[in-house]
C-alpha positions in Angstrom: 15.4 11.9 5.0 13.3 9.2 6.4 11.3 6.9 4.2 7.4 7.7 3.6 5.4 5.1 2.9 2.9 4.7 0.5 -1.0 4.2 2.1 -0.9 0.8 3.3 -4.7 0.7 4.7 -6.1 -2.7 4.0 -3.1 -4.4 4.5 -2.1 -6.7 6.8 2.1 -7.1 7.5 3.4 -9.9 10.3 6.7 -8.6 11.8 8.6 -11.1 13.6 11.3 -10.1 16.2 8.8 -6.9 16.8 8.9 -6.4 20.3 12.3 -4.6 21.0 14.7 -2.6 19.0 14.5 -2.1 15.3 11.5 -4.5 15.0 9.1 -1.8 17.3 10.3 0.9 14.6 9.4 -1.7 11.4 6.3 -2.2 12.9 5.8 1.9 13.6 6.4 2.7 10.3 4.1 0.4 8.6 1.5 1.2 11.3 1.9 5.0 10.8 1.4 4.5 7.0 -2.2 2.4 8.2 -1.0 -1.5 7.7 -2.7 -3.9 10.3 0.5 -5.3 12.0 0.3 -8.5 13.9 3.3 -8.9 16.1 4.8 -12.3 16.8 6.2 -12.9 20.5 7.9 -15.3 22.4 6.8 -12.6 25.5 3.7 -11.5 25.3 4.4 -8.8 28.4 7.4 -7.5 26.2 4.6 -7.3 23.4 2.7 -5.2 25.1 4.9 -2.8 26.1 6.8 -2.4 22.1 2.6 -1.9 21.2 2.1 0.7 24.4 5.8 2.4 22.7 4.4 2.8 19.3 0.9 3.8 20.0 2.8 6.9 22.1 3.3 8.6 18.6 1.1 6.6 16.8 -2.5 6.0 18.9 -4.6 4.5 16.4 -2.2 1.8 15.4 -4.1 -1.7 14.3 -1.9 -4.2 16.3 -2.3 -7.4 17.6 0.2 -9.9 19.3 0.5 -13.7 18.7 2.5 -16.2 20.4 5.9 -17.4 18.3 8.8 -18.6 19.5 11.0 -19.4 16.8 13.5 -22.0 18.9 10.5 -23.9 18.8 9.3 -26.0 15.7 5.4 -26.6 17.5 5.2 -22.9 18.3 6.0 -22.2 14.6 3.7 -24.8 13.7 0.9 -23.6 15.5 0.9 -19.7 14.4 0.9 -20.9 10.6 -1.4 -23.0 11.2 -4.1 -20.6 13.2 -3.2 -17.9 10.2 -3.9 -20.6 7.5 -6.9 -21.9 9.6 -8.4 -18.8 10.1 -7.5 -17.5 6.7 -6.1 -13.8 7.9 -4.1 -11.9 5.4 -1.2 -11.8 4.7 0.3 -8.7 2.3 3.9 -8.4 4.2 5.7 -10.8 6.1 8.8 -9.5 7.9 11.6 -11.8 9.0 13.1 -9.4 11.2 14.0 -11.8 14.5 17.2 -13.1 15.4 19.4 -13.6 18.0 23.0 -13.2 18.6 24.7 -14.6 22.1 28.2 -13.1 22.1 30.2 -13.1 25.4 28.3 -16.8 26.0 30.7 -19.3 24.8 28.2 -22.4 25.6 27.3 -23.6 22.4 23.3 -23.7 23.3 20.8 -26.3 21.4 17.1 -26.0 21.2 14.6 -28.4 22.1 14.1 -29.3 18.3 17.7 -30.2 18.5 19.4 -27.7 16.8 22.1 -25.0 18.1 20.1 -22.0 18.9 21.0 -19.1 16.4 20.6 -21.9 13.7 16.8 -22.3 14.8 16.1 -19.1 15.7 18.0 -16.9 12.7 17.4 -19.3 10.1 15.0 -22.5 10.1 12.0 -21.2 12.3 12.1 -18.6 9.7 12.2 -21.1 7.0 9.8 -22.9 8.7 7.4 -20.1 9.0 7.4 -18.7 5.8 6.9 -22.3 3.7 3.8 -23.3 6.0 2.4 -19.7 5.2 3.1 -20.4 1.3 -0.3 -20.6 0.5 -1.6 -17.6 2.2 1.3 -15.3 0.9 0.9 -16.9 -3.0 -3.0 -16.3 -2.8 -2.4 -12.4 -1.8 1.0 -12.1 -3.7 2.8 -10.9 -0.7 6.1 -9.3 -0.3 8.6 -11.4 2.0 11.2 -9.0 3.3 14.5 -11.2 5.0 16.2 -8.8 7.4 19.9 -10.1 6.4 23.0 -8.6 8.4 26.2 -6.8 7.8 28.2 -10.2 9.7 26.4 -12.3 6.2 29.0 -10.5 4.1 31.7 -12.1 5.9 30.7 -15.3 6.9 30.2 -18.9 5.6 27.9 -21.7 5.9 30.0 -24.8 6.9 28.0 -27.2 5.4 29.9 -29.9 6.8 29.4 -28.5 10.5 25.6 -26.7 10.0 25.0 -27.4 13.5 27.9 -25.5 14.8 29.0 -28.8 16.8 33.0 -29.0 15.9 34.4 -26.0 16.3 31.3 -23.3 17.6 32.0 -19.8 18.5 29.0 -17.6 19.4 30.1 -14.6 16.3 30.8 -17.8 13.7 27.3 -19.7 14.2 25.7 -16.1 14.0 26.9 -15.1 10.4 26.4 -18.7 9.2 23.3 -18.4 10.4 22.4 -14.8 8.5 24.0 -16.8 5.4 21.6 -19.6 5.3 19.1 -16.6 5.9 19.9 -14.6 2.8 20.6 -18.1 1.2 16.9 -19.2 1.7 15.7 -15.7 0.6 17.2 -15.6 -2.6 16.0 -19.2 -3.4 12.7 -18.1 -2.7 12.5 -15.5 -5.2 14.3 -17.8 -7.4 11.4 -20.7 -7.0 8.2 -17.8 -6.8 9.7 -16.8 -10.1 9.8 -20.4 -12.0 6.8 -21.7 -10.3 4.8 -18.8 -10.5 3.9 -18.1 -6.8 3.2 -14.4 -7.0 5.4 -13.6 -4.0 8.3 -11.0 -4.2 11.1 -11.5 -1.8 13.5 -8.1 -1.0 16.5 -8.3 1.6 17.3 -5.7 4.0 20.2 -4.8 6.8 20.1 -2.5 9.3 23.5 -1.8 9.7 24.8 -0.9 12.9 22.4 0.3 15.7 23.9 0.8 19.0 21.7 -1.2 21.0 22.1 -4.0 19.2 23.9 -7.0 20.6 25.9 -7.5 17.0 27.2 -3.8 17.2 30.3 -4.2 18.8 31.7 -7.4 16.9 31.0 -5.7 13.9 32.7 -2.7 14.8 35.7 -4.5 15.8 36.0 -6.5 12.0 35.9 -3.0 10.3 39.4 -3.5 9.7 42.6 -0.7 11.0 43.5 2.5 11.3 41.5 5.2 9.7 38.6 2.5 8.6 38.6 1.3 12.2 38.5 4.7 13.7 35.3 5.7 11.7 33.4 2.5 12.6 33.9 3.5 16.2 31.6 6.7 15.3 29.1 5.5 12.3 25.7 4.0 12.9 22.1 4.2 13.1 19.4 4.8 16.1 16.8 2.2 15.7 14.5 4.2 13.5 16.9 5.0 11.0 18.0 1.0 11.0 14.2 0.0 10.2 14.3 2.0 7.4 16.1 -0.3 5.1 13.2 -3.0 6.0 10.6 -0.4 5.1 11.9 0.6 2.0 12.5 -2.7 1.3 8.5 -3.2 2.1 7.8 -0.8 -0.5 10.2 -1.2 -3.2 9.3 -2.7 -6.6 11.2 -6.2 -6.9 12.2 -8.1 -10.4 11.2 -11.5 -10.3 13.6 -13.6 -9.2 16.5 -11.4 -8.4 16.0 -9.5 -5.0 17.8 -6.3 -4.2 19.5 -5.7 -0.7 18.4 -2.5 1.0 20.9 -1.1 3.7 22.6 2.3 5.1 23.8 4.1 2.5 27.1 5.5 4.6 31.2 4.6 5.5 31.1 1.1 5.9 27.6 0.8 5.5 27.1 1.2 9.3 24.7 4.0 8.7 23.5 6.7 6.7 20.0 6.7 4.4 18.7 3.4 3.4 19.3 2.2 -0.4 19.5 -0.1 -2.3 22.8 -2.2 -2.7 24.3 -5.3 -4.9 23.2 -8.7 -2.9 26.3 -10.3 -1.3 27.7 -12.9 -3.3 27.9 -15.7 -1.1 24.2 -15.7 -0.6 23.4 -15.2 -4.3 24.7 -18.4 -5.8 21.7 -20.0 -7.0 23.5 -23.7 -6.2 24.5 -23.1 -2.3 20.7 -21.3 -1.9 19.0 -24.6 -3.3 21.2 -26.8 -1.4 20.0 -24.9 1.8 16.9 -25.2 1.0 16.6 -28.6 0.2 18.9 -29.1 3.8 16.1 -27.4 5.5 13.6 -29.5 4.0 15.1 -32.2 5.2 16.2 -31.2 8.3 12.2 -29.9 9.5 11.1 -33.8 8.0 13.3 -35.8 10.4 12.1 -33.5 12.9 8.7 -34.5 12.1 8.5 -37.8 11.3 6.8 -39.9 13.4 9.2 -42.6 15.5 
């Protein structure tokens, strides 16, 4: 049964990652339910045509695009800072983007200096979401973390972050949804202490088949019988947004995010709900580590030479 939303009028949600895929059907489903969605692009022509998709079914959507590339540290820069400038809402932010280049075994690094699902999974998102602190504390927003399925069987290397030793597309991926879910949970952890006001849920969307991640994750689901079922379990798009919705929705307890997810074999597909957070990215130690790595990382970035 798909989710329903409550009324979200008046509310404004940012959905990053929005222009393709499961990200068009986030930002459909808090549209429909009457949320103002601004969409974050590194394309604004592929923007337009994920806001021409959604206002087929839904016409009098309230979208707008802005400009984010998130291998990018000034492009990040500059949407918080025209958000915080211009003082626009924020109720839901959705950190749904990420990128996963499997069958390219060039280890790719970003302008900022970092390899490229490291950026763009994790610290652009980190990024993002502390520059926004104050605007997201001063509505007491809800931060959903769109985590992945590859997190529950990956590590972070903390020795090799950067992915420069030993760097295989599939490896700096989950690492990268592990500092993700990392960073989430240390969020809540910190709102809660210092009183922030913002609740932080996590969300995966399993397996959709037009997702580049499908097939790798297919192909760890193990032998035999368990491996024959992955072949045939999933989600379309729509239903793989709707761990993110409910997530959007769901009442949180301070401090302790849930993880939202299909429901079905594997956890491939089937109805979203909710599940026990994986235990690597729950351990309140590694998630302030990360943070604190992050920190650091975005301030050498920035310092002045």
């Amino acid at each position: 049964m798909p989710i329903t939303l409550p009324d979200l009028s008046g509310r404004t949600a940012v959905v990053t990652g929005a222009s393709d895929g499961v990200g068009v059907e986030i930002v459909r489903g808090l549209a429909g339910a009457g949320a103002d969605v601004v969409l974050p692009v590194r394309n604004r022509a592929k923007g337009e045509r994920a806001i021409a998709r959604i206002r087929e079914t839904q016409p009098d959507a309230r979208l707008s695009l802005r400009d984010l590339d998130l291998a990018r540290l000034d492009s990040v820069a500059a949407l918080a800072d025209a958000l915080r400038s211009e003082r626009a809402p924020v109720d839901l932010l959705v950190l749904n983007a990420g990128i996963v280049l499997l069958g390219d075994p060039e280890r790719h690094v970003t302008d900022d200096g970092f390899e490229l699902h490291f950026q763009t999974n994790f610290l652009g998102h980190f990024a993002l979401t502390t520059a926004l602190l104050p605007v997201l504390r001063e509505r007491r927003a809800r931060v959903v973390v769109q985590c992945s399925l590859a997190a529950a069987v990956s590590r972070v290397d903390w020795g090799d972050l950067a992915s420069a030793r030993r760097y295989r597309p599939l490896r700096a991926y989950g690492a990268s949804k592990v500092a993700l879910g990392l960073f989430a949970c240390e969020l809540a952890r910190r709102s809660a202490t210092e009183d922030w006001g913002v609740s932080v849920q996590l969300s995966h969307p399993g397996v959709a088949p037009d997702t580049a991640i499908a097939p790798a994750l297919r192909a760890r689901a193990g032998k035999g019988l368990q491996r024959a079922v992955a072949q045939h379990v999933g989600n379309t798009p729509a239903q793989a947004a709707e761990p993110a919705l409910l997530a959007s929705i769901a009442p949180a307890v301070a401090g302790a995010p849930d993880l939202f997810g299909p429901s079905g074999p594997l956890h491939f597909g089937g109805p979203a709900a909710r599940q026990r957070p994986y235990r690597r990215i729950s351990d309140p130690a590694a998630g302030a580590r990360m943070w604190a790595v992050a920190e650091q990382l975005l301030a050498e970035r920035v310092r002045p030479a």
